[in-house]
BALOBA-1460 file (C-alpha; in Angstrom, 3 decimals):
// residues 168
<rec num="1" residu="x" x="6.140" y="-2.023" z="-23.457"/>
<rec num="2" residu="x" x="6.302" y="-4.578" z="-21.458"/>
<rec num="3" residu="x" x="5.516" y="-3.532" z="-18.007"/>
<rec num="4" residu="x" x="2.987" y="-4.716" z="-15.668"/>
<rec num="5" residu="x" x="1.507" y="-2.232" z="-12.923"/>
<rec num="6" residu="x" x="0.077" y="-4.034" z="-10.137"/>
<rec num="7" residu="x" x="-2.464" y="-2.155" z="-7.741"/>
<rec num="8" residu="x" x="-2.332" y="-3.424" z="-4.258"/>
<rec num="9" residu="x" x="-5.860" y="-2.144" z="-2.324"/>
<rec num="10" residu="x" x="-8.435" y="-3.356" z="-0.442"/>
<rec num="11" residu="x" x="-11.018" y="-2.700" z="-3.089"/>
<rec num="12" residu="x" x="-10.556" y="-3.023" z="-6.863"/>
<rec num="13" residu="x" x="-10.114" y="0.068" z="-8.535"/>
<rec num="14" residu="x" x="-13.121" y="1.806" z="-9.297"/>
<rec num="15" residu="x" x="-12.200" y="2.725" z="-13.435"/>
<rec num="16" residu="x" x="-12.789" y="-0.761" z="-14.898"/>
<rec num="17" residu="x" x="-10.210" y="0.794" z="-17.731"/>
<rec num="18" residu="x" x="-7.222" y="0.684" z="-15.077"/>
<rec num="19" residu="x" x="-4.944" y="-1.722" z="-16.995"/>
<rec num="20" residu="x" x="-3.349" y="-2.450" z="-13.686"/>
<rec num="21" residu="x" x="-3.434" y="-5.894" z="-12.071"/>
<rec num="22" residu="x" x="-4.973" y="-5.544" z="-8.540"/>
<rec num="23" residu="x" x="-4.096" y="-7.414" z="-5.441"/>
<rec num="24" residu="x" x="-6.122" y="-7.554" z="-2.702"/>
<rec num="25" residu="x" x="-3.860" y="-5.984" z="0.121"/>
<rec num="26" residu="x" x="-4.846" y="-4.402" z="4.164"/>
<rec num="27" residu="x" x="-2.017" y="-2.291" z="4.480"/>
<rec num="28" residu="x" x="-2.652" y="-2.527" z="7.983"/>
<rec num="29" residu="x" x="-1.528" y="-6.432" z="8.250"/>
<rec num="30" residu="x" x="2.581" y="-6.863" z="7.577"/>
<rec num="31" residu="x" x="1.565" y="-10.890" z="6.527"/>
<rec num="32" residu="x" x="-1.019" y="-9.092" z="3.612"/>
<rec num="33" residu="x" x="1.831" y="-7.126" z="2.676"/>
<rec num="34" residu="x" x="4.765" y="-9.652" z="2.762"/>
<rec num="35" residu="x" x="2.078" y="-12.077" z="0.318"/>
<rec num="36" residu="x" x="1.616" y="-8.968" z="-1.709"/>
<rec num="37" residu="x" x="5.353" y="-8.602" z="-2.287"/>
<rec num="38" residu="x" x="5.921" y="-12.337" z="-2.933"/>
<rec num="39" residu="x" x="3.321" y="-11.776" z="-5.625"/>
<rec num="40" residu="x" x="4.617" y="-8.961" z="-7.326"/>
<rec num="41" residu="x" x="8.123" y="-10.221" z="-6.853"/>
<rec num="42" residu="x" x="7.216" y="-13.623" z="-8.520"/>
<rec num="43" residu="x" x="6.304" y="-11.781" z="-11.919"/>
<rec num="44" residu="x" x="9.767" y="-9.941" z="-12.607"/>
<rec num="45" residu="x" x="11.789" y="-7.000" z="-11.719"/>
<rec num="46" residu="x" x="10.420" y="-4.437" z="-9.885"/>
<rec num="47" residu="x" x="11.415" y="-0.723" z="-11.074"/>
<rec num="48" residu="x" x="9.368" y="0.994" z="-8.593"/>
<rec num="49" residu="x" x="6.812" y="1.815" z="-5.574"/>
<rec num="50" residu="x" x="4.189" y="4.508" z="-5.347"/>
<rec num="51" residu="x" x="2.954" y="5.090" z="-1.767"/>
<rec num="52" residu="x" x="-0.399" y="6.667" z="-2.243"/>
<rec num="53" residu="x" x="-2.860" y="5.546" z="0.069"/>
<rec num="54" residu="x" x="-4.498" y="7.584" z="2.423"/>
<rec num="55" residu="x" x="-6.971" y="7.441" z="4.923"/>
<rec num="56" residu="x" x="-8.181" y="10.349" z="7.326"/>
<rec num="57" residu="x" x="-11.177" y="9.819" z="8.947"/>
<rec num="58" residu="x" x="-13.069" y="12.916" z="10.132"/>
<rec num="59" residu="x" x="-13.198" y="12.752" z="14.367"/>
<rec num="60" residu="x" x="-15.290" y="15.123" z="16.752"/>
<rec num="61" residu="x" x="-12.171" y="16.351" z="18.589"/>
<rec num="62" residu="x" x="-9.088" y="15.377" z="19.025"/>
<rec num="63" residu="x" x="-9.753" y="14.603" z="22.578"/>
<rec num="64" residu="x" x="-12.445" y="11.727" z="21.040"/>
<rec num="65" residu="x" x="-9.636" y="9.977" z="18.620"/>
<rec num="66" residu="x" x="-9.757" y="6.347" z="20.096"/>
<rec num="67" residu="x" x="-6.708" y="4.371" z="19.935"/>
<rec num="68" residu="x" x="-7.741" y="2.303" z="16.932"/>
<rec num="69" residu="x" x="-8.531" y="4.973" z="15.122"/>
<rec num="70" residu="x" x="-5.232" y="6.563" z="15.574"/>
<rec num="71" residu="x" x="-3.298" y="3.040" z="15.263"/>
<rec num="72" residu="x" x="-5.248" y="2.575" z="11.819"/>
<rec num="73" residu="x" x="-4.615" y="6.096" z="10.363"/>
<rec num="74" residu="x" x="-0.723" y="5.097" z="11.599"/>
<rec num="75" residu="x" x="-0.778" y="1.831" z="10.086"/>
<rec num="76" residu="x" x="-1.810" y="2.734" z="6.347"/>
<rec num="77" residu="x" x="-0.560" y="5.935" z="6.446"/>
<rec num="78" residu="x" x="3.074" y="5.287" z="7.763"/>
<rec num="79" residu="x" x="3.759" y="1.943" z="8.777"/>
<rec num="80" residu="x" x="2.104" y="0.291" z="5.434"/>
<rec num="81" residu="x" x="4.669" y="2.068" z="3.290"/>
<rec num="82" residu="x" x="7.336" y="1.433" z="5.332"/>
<rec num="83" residu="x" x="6.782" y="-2.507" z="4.890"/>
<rec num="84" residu="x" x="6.232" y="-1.725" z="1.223"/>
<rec num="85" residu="x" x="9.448" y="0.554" z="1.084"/>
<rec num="86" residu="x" x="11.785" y="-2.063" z="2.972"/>
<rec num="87" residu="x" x="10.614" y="-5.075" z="0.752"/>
<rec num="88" residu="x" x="10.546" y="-3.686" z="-3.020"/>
<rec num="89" residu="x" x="12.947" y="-0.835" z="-2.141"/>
<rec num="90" residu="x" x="15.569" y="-4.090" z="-1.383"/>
<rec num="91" residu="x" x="14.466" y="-5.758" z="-4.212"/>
<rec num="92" residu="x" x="15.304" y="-3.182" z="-6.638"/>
<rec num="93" residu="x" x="18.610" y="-2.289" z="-4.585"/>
<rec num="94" residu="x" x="19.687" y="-5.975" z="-5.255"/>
<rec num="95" residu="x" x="18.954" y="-5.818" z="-8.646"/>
<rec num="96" residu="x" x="18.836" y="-2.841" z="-11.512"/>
<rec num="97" residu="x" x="17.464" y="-0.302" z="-8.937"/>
<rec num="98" residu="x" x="14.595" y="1.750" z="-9.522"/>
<rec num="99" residu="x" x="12.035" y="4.683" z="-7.970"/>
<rec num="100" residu="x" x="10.104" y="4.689" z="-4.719"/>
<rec num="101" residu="x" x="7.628" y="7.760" z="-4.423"/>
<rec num="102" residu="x" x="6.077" y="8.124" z="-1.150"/>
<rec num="103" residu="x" x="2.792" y="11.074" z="-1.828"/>
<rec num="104" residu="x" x="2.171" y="12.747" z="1.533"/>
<rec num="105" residu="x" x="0.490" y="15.714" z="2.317"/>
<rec num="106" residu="x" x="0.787" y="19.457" z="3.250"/>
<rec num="107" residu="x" x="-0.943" y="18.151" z="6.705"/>
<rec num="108" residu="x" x="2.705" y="17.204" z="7.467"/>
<rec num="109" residu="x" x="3.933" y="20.613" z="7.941"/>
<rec num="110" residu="x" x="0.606" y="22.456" z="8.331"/>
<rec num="111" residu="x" x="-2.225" y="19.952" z="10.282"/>
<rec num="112" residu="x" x="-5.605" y="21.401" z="11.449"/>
<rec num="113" residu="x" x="-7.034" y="19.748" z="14.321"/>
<rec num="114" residu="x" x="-9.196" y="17.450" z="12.251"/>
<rec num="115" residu="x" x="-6.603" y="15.882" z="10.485"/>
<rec num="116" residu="x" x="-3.793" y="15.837" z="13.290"/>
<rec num="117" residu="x" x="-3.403" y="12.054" z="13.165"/>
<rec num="118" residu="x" x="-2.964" y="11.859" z="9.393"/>
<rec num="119" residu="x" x="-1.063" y="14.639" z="9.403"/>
<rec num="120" residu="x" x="1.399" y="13.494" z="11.792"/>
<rec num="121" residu="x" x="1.888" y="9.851" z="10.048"/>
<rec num="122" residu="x" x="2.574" y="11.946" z="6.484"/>
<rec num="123" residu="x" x="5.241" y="13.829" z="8.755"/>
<rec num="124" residu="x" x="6.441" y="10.082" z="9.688"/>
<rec num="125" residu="x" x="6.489" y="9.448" z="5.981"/>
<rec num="126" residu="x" x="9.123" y="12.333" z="5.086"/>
<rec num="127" residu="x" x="11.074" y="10.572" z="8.120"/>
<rec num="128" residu="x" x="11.158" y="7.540" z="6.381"/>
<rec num="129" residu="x" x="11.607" y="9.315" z="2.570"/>
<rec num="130" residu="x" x="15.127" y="10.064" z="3.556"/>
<rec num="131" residu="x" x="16.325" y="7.280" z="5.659"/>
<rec num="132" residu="x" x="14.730" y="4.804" z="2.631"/>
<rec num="133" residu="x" x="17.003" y="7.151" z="0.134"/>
<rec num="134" residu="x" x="20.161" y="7.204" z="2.725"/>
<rec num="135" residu="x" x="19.581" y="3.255" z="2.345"/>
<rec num="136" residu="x" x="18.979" y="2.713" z="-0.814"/>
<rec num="137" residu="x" x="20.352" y="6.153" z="-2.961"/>
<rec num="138" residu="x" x="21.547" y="6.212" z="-5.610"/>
<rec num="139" residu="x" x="20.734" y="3.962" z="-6.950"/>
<rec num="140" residu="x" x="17.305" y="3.451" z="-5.788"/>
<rec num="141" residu="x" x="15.969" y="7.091" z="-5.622"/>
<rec num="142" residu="x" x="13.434" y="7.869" z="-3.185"/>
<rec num="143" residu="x" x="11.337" y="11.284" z="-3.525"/>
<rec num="144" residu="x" x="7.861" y="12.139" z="-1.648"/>
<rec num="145" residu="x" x="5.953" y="14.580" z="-3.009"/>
<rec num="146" residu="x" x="3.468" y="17.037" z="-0.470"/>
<rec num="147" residu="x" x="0.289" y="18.012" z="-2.325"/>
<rec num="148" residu="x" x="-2.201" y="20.111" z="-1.122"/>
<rec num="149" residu="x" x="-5.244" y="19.452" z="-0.647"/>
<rec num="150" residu="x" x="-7.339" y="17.824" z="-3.266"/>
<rec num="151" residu="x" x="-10.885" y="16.412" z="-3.906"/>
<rec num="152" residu="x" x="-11.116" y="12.986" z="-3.298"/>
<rec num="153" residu="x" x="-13.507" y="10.773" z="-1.173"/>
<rec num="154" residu="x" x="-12.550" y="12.144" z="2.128"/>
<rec num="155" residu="x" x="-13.461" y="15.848" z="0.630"/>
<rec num="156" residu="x" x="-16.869" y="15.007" z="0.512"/>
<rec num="157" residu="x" x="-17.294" y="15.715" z="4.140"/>
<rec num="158" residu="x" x="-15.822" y="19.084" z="3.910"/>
<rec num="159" residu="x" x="-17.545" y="22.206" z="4.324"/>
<rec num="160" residu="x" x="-16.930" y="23.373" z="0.237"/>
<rec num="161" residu="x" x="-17.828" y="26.988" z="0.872"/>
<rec num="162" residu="x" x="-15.312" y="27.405" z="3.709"/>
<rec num="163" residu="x" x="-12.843" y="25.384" z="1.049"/>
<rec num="164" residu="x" x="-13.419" y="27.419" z="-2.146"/>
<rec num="165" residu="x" x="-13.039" y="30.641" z="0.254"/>
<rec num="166" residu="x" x="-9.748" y="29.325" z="1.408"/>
<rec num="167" residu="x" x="-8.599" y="28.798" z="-1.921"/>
<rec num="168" residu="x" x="-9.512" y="32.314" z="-3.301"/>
C-alpha cells in the first residue's frame, strides 16, 4: 500500500496491466539516466533498484563484433546499472536504506562465443554487486542473482532443438 513502481525502458511495457509508471530511459546515455533519477527521486523515498535489462545481440563471430556493438552491450549491460546503482543506491543510503538487485547471467561464469560480450559485462556486474554492497551494506543490501538461461526475446534466435537437448 502505498508504493509506486516506476519502469524505466526505452519502450513501454508490453502487458498494458503493468501497474508500473514507465519512464522513457536509454540506459546507454548517463543525462537519460540522471533525468530518470530526478524523476523518481521527486515522487518519494526510494526503497529499491532492480537491474534487469539485458541486451545480447547475436554476432557472426567474435572476430565481426564492431566496437559499437560491444560499447552498447557494455553500456546497458554494465555501465547503465552502475549509474542507476550510484544514484538510488545513495539515495536510499542517505535516507531509510533499502535493496538493490542487480539480475545477471550464468554467461558471467560460463560464456559461449556468441554471447562473450554480454557475458563479460554480467561478469562486470558481479564486480560492481560487491563494491555497491561494500559502499552501501548494511544498510543498503545489494544481491545479484545469476539465472540461467531463459526464454525471452533474444531466445527466439536460438536453435530450440540444440536448447531442449541441452536441457535434458
Amino acid at each position: 500500500d502505498g508504493w509506486r513502481v516506476f519502469n524505466l525502458d526505452r519502450s513501454p511495457p508490453g502487458n498494458t496491466d503493468n501497474p508500473s509508471t514507465w519512464i522513457e530511459t536509454d540506459l546507454t546515455d548517463p543525462a537519460a539516466i540522471a533525468t530518470a533519477f530526478e524523476m523518481v527521486a521527486a515522487e518519494g523515498p526510494v526503497l529499491g533498484l532492480v537491474n534487469n535489462a539485458g541486451l545480447s545481440p547475436l554476432y557472426p563471430s567474435l572476430y565481426e563484433v564492431t566496437e559499437d556493438l560491444y560499447t552498447k552491450v557494455l553500456d546497458v549491460n554494465l555501465k547503465g546499472p552502475f549509474r542507476l546503482s550510484a544514484a538510488f543506491g545513495k539515495r536510499m543510503f542517505d535516507s531509510d536504506g533499502g535493496s538493490i538487485i542487480n539480475v545477471s547471467s550464468v554467461a558471467a561464469i560460463e560464456p559461449t562465443p556468441n554471447e562473450t560480450a554480454y557475458g563479460a559485462a554480467k561478469a562486470g556486474m558481479h564486480a560492481i554487486t560487491k563494491s555497491f554492497a561494500r559502499e552501501y551494506g548494511p544498510k543498503v543490501r545489494v544481491n545479484c542473482i545469476m539465472p540461467g538461461p531463459f526464454l525471452t526475446d533474444i531466445s527466439k534466435a536460438w536453435d530450440m532443438d540444440e536448447f531442449n537437448a541441452k536441457a535434458e
